[in-house]
C-alpha positions as CSV (number, residue, x, y, z in Angstrom):
1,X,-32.1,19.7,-25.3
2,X,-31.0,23.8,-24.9
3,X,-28.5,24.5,-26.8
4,X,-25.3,26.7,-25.6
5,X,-26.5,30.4,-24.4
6,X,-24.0,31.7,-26.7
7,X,-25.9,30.3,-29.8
8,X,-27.3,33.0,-31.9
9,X,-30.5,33.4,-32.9
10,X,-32.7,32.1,-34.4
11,X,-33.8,29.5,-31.7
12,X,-34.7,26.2,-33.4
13,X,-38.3,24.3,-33.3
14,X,-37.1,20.4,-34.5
15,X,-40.5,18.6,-35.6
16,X,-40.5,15.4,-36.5
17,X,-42.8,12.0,-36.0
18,X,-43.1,8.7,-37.7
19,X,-44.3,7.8,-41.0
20,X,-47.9,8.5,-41.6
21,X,-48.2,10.6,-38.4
22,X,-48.9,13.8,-40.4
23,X,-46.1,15.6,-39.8
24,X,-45.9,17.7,-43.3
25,X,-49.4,18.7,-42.4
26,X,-48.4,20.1,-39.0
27,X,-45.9,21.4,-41.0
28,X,-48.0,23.5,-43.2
29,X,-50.1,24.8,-39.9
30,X,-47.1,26.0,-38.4
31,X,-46.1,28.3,-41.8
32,X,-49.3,29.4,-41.8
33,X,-48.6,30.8,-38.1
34,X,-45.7,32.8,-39.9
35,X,-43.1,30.7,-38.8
36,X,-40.3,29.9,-41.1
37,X,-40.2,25.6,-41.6
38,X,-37.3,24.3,-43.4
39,X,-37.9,20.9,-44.9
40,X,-35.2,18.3,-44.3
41,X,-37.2,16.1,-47.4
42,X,-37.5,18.7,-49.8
43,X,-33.9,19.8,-49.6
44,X,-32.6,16.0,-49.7
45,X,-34.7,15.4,-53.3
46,X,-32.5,18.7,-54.0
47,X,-29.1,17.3,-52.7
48,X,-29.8,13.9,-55.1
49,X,-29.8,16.2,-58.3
50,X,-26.8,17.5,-57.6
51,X,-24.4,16.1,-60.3
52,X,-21.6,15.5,-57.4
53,X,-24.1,13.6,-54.9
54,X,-25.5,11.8,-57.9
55,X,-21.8,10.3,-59.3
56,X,-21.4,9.3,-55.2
57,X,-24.5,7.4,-55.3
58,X,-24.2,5.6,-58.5
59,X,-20.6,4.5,-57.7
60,X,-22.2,2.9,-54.1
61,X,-25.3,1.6,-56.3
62,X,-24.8,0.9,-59.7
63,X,-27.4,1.0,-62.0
64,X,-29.9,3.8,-59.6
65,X,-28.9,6.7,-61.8
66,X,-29.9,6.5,-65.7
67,X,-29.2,9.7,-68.1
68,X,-28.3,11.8,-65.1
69,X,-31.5,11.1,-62.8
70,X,-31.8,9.4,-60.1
71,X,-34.4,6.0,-59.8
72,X,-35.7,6.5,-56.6
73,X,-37.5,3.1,-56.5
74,X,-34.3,1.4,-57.7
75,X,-32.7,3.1,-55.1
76,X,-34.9,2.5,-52.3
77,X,-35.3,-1.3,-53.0
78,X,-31.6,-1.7,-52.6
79,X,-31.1,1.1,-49.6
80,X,-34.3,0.2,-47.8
81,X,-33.3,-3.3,-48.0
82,X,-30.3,-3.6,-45.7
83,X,-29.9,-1.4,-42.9
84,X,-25.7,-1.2,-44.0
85,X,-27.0,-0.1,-47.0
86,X,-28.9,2.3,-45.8
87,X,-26.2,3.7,-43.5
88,X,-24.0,3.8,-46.9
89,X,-27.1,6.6,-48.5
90,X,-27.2,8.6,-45.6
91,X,-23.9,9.1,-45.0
92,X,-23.4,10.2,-48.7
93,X,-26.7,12.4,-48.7
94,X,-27.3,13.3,-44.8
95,X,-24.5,15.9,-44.5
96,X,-25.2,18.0,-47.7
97,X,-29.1,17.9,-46.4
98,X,-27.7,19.8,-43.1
99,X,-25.4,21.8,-45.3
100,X,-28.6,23.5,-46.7
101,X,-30.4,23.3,-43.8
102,X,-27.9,25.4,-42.2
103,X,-27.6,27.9,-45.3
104,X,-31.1,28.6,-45.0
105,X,-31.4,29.2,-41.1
106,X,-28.5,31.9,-41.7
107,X,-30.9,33.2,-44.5
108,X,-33.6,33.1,-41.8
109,X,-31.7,35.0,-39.2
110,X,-30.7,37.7,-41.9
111,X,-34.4,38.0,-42.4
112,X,-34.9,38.4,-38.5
113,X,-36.7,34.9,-37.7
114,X,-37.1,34.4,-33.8
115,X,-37.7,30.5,-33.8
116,X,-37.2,28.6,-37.0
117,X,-38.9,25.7,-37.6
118,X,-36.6,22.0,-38.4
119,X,-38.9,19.5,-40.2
120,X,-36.6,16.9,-39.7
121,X,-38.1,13.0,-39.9
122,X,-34.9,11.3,-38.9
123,X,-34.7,13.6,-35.9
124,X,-33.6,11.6,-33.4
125,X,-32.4,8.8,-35.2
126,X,-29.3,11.6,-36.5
127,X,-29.2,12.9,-32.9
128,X,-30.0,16.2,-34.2
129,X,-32.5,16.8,-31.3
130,X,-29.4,17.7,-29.3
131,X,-29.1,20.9,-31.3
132,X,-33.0,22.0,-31.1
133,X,-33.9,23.9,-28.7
134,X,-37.0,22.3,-28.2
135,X,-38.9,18.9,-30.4
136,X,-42.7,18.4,-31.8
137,X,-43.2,15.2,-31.9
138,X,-46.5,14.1,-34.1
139,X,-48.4,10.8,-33.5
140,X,-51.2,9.2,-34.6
141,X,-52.4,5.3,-33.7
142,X,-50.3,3.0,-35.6
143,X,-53.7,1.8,-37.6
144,X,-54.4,5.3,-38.9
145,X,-50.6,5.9,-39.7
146,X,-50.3,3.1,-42.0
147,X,-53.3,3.5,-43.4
148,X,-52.6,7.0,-44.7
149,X,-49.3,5.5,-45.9
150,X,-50.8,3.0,-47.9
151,X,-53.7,5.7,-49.0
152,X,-50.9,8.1,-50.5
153,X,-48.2,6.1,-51.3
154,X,-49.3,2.2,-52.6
155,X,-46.8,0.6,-50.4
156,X,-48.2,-2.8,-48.9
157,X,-49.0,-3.0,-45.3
158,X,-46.2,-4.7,-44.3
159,X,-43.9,-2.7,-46.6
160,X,-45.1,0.3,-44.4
161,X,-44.8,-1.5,-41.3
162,X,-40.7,-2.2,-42.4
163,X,-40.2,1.4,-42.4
164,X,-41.5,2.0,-39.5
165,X,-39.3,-0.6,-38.0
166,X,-36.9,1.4,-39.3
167,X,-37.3,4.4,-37.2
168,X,-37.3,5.3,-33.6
169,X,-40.3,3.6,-31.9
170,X,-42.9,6.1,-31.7
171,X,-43.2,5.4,-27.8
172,X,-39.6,6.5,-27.8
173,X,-40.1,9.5,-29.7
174,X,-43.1,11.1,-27.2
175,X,-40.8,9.9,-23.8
176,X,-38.2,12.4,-25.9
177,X,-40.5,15.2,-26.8
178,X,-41.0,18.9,-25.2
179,X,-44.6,18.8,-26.8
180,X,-46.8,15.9,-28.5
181,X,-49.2,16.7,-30.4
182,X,-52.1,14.0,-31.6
183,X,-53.0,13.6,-34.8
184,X,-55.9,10.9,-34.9
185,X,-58.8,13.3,-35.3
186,X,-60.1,16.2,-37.3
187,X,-57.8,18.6,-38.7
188,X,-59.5,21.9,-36.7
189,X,-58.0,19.3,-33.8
190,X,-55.1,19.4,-35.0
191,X,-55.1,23.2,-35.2
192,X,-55.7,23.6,-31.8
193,X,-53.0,21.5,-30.7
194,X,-50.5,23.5,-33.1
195,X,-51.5,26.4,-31.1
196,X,-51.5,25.0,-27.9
197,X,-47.9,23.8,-28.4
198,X,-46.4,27.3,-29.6
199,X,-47.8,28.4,-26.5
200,X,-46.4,25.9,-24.4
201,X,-42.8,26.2,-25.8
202,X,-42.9,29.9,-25.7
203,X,-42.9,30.0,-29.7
204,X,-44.1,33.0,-31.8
């Protein structure tokens, strides 16, 4: 997974897990270590307000943008629905994401970042793991995952269970990993694994 020598800095951290492995809590540890995390979700809910991306969407779905916003229900019973479909979102929405993503390391480097952090949940299923320089994979036993899913978001059991379907197997994802860290327990757990993997991946 090293990337060219000739890359410039900063070198890049890709974390990523399946849903309801706690990844965005991981996340939050790792700022809190300093380290700059840039959020692959939070800059593709910024990419679907964009007046451009949102006339590309509409014309693939009618009827998921009203008055200029986006339904993201509508839009997620139709995408989430059919895998073609799906494939149709992401190739509208997934290269803007990376677009900012890439604006923001250069922002990162200016600022003098060493590592910086790709939060990144569709890691390997974009084959982006080819440009980290190493991958965090999180896990947690699939009980617990969906559990948490259904806690936060009100999705069904098997409605969580189709997303994960969805995704990489998460016995794929740890065979692919530098570092996995498990998230089944308490959270000062959880810390020390966070620490334990920086140390192990030479990140700081």
């Amino acid at each position: 997974m090293t990337r060219p020598a000739a890359a410039a800095l900063p070198r890049r951290l890709g974390l990523t897990g399946s849903i309801g492995a706690g990844k965005s809590t991981v996340a939050a540890l790792l700022r809190g270590r300093g380290l700059t995390v840039l959020d692959a979700d939070a800059q593709a809910r910024l990419v679907t307000e964009e007046p451009e991306t949102l006339a590309r969407i509409e014309a693939a779905f009618p009827g998921t943008v009203q008055d200029g916003v986006l339904d993201r229900p509508a839009l997620s019973a139709v995408a989430f629905a059919d895998p073609a479909r799906l494939a149709e979102l992401n190739a509208i929405v997934h290269p803007r994401v990376r677009a900012r993503m890439t604006a923001l390391e250069l922002q990162a480097v200016a600022a003098g970042a060493q590592w910086v952090v790709q939060d990144i949940p569709l890691l390997f299923e974009g084959g982006l793991e080819a440009g980290m320089d190493a991958v965090l994979v999180v896990d947690a036993p699939l009980d617990v995952r969906l559990s948490r899913v259904m806690e936060r978001s009100g999705f069904t059991r098997e409605e969580v269970l189709a997303r994960d379907a969805r995704q990489t197997p998460a016995a794929e994802k740890r065979e692919k990993a530098d570092f996995v860290i498990e998230n089944g327990g308490t959270l000062a757990e959880l810390s020390a694994q966070v620490d334990a993997a920086l140390v192990a991946l030479g990140v700081g």
